[in-house]
N, C-alpha and C positions, 0 to 999 in steps of 0.2 A: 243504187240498186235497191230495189224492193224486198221486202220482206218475204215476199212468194214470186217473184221472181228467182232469189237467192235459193227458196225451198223447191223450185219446178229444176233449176241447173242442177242441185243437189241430186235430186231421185232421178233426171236424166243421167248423171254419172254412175250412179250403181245401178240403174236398171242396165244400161248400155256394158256394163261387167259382168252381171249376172245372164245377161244376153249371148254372151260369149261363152261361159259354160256348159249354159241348156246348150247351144249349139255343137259345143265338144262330144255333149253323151246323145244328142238326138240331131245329128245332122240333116236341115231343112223340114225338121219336126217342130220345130221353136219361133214364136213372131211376139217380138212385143209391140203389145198396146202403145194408151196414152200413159202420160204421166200425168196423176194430178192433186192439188191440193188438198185435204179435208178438210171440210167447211169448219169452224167451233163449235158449228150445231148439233155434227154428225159422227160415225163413228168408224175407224179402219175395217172393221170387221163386216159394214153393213153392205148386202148383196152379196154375200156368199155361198157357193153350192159344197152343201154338208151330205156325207161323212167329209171330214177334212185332217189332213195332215199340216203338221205348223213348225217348224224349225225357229228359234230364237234368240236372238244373242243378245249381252250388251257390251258396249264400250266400256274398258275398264282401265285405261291409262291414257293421259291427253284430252278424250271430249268427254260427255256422258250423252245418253243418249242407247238407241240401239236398233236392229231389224229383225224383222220379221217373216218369214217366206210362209207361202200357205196354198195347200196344194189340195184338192180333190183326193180322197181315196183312192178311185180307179185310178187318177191320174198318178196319184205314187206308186200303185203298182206297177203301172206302165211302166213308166221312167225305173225301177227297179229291175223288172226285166229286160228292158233295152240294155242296163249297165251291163247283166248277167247274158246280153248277146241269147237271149229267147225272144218268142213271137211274144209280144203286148198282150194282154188280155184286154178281149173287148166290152165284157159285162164286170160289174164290181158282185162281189157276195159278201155276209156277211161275215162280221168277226176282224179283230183287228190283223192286221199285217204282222207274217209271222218273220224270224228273227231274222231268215235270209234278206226277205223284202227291207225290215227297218236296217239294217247293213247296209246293203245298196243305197237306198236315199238315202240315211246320215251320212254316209259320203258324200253324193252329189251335193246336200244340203249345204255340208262344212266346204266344199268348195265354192256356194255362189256366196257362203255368210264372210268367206275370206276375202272372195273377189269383191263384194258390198265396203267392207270394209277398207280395203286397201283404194277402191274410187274414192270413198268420202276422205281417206288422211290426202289422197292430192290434190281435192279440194279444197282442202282446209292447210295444205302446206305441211301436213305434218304425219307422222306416224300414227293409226287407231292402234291400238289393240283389243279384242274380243273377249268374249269369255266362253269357253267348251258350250257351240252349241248345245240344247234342248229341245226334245222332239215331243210333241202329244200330238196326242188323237181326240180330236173333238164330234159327238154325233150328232151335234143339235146346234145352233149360234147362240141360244142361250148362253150356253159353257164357256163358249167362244169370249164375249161380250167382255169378262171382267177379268180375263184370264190373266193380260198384261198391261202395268200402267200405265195411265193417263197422260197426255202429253200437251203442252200448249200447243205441237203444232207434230200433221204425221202427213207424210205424201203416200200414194201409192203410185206403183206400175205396174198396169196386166201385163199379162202373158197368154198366149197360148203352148201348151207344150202337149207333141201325142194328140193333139185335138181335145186335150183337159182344159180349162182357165184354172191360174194360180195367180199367185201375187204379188208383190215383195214391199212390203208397209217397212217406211221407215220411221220412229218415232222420235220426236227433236223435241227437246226441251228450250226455255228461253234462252240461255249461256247460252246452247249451241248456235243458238239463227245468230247471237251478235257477233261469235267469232266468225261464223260462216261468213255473213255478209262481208265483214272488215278484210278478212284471208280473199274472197272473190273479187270486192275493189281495188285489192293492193293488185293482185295478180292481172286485173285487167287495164288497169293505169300504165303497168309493166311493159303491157304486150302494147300500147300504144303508141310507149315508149320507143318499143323495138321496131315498130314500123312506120314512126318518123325518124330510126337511125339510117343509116349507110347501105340499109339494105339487110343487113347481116341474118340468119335465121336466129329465131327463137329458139328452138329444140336443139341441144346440140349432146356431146356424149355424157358430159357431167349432168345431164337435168335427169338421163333415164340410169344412170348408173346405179341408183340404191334403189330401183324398183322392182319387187321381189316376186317371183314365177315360181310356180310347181313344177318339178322336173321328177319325171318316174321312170322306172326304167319294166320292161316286162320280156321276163324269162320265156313266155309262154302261157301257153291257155288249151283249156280243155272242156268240153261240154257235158256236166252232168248232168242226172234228173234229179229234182226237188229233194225227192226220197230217199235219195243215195249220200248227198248234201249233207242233209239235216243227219245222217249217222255217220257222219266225220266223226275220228275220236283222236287224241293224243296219238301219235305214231304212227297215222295215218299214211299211206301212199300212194299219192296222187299223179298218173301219168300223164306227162304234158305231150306238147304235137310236135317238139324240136330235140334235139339232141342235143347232150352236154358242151358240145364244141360248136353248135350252130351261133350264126350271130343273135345277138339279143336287140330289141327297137329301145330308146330313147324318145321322151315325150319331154313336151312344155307345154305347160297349162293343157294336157290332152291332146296334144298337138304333137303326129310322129313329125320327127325332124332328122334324125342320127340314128346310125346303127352302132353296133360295136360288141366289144368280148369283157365279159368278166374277167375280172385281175384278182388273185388272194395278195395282198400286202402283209409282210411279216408275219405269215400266216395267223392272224389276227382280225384283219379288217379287210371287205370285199369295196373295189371298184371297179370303176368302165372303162377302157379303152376307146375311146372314141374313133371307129373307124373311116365311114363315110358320112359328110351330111349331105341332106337329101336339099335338092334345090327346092324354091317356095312354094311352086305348083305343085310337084310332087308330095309336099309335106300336108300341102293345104288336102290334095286329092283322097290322101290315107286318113285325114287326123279322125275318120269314125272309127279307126280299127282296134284302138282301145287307149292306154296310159291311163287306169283311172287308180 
């Protein structure tokens, strides 16, 4: 295997993860592009539409390395109000995104830098782990340009989300391509393995058993204005749309799947009852309806 071959299967894996998330908060809002190389000439940041937002992590146990997401302004407000269940705005104005808006995306952000991440450890056989995303605001590509280091090798994957382009620049250092490469040989000599044996499948329950999902749970929901928001204080009370004995939804990965009831354990610590799960279609049908 090739050296960009190994780096095009890489940024297929986390784009193809991070694809999964835009789709969790923007249901049939989200299309990804290609995936492709950066030349040594050129640079991840080059053709981008500014103002722009930038989410960024690195690998801080196992690889080194790290990604990068990068979104339009307008386009992170969007995506900020679809979370918060409003109408998108269709013109960007100026001034940065106020606290509500950078709320909203740092989450959505910290879920596709998880889901990045957690692609490339199974690529690579092994656990990443990240460091607390980082969020800026860039208004020119100048700023852009020098913002995060240099790498001998960076892929990207467009997006469209909301009708925005965004992006997700992954930056590999040397050490990474030769474990990559080595971790993708072994793993594919395996599988050829397994389909000159007896038949037998390759995927079975011990390969997905440590692979780790976000599971939320939601009380309820309510629709404020902006204004009303932002004068939240300390002891605040906030009226939701269900009742203290209605059932509560169950997500994974933003995905409704279960309903069920709050439990007080040793009146100490709160858990679920797990009542009903919702068959596949139905899970699939709901999962814009919230768990973020």
């Amino acid at each position: 295997m090739t050296t960009e071959e190994a780096l095009l299967e890489l940024g297929g894996s986390t784009a193809d993860a991070v694809l999964r998330v835009l789709l969790s908060i923007a249901p049939d809002a989200a299309e990804k592009g290609t995936v492709s190389v950066v030349p040594s000439s050129g640079t991840p940041m080059q053709a981008l539409a500014f103002p722009a937002v930038a989410a960024s992590v690195s690998y801080v146990d196992g690889v080194t390395g790290g990604n990068v997401f990068v979104i339009t302004r307008l386009g992170a407000r969007k995506l900020a109000a679809t979370m918060m269940m409003m109408e998108p705005p269709t013109e960007d104005h100026d001034g940065e995104l106020d606290e509500i808006e950078l709320s909203a995306v740092g989450e959505a952000m910290n879920q596709m830098m998880a889901a990045a991440a957690g692609a490339t450890g199974k690529v690579l056989g092994q656990e990443v782990e990240i460091s607390v995303p980082t969020t800026r605001m860039f208004e020119k590509a100048a700023a852009a340009e020098g913002a995060y280091p240099k790498t001998p090798h960076a892929t990207i994957a467009a997006f469209t989300v909301l009708g925005e382009p965004c992006r997700l620049i992954q930056l590999v250092p040397n050490a990474f391509v030769v474990r990559m490469t080595r971790a993708l040989a072994d793993r594919n000599a395996e599988q050829r393995a397994g389909d000159a044996s007896d038949g037998e499948p390759i995927l079975s329950a011990e390969s997905i058993r440590d692979i780790r999902v976000r599971v939320g749970v939601e009380l309820g929901r309510t629709t404020l204005p902006v204004a009303k928001a932002v004068g939240l204080g300390t002891g605040a009370v906030v009226e939701l749309d269900r009742a203290p004995n209605d059932p509560i939804d169950l997500y994974v990965n933003g995905r409704r799947f279960a309903t069920g009831r709050l439990l007080l354990i040793d009146q100490t610590e709160w858990a679920v009852h797990i009542e009903h799960v919702l068959d596949p279609e139905a899970a699939y049908a709901t999962s814009h309806e919230g768990g973020f």
